[in-house]
N, C-alpha and C positions, 0 to 999 in steps of 0.2 A: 665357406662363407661364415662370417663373423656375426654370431646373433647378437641385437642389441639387448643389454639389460632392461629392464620392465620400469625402474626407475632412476632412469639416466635424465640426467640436468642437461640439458640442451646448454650448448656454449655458442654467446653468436662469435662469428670469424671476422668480423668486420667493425662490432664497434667496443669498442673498449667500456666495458663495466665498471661503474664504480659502485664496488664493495662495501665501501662506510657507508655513504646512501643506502643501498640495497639492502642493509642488516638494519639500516634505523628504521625505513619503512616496515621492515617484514615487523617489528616491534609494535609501530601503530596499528594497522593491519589489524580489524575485529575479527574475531575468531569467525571461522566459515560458518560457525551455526547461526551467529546475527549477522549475517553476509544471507545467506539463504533464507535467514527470516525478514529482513528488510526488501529482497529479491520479490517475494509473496506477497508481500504490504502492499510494495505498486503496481504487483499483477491485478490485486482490488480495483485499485486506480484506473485500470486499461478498459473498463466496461463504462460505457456513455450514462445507461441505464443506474448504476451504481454514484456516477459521480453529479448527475442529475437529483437524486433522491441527498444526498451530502450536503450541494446547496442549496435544497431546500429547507432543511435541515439547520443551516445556518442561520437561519432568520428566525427561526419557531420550531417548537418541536409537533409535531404532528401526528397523527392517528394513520394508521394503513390506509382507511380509508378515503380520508384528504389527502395523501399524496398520489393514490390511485386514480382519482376525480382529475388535478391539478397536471398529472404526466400525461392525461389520457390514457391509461392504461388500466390493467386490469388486476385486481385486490391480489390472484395468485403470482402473479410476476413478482408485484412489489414485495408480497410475505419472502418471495424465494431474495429476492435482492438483500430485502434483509437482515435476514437469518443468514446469509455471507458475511454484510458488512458487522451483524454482532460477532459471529463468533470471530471476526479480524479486529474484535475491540477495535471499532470504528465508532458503531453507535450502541448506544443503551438506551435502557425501557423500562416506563413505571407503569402501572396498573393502577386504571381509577374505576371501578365496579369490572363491568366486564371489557373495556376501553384499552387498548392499550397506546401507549404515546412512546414514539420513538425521538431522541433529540442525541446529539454529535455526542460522543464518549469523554472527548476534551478539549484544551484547548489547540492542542496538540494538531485534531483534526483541523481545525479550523486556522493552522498555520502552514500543512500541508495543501491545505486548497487555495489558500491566498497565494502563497507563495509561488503555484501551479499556476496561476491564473496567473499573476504579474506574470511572468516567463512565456506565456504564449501568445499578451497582450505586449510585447515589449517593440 
């Protein structure tokens, strides 16, 4: 019996390839590591709780504790949400005494929500 090699290109039998295409695209084609980082970006996105705190976000920036009042929820959930969406360079944070205020990282966010939002309003 015929073992298969470990990195055999699969050939389909039935529709004919076009090769010029297939070698221009593989050129576009971002490298796997911003395929896999863009991949994680909208994994953020997939939590209600995360995209809730976002557009709130959008309109003012806020304290943990106004957004914790305003979700109904509670001060440790939203630090944990947080502290996801900062280190996803989602949102950033200034300090005013011992206060801290969170608002969107850029505009960037605030073109990935819109544009979320048209598309499920559409």
């Amino acid at each position: 019996m015929k073992q298969k090699e470990e990195f055999e290109v699969p050939v389909c039998d039935y529709i004919h390839a076009n090769p010029e295409l297939i070698a221009s695209l593989k050129k576009q084609t971002p490298d796997e590591e911003i395929l896999i980082r863009l991949a994680e970006l909208f994994k953020i996105f997939g939590d209600p709780t995360r995209v809730k705190i976002l557009y709130v976000l959008l309109e003012h920036e806020m304290c943990v504790c106004d957004i914790a009042q305003l979700l109904c929820m509670s001060q440790s959930s939203i630090s944990h949400q947080l502290r996801i969406l900062k280190q996803s360079s989602l949102v950033k944070f200034r300090r005013d005494g011992k206060t801290v205020f969170y608002s969107l990282a850029d505009e960037h966010v605030m073109t990935i929500l819109n544009q979320g939002f048209d598309h499920v309003t559409e």
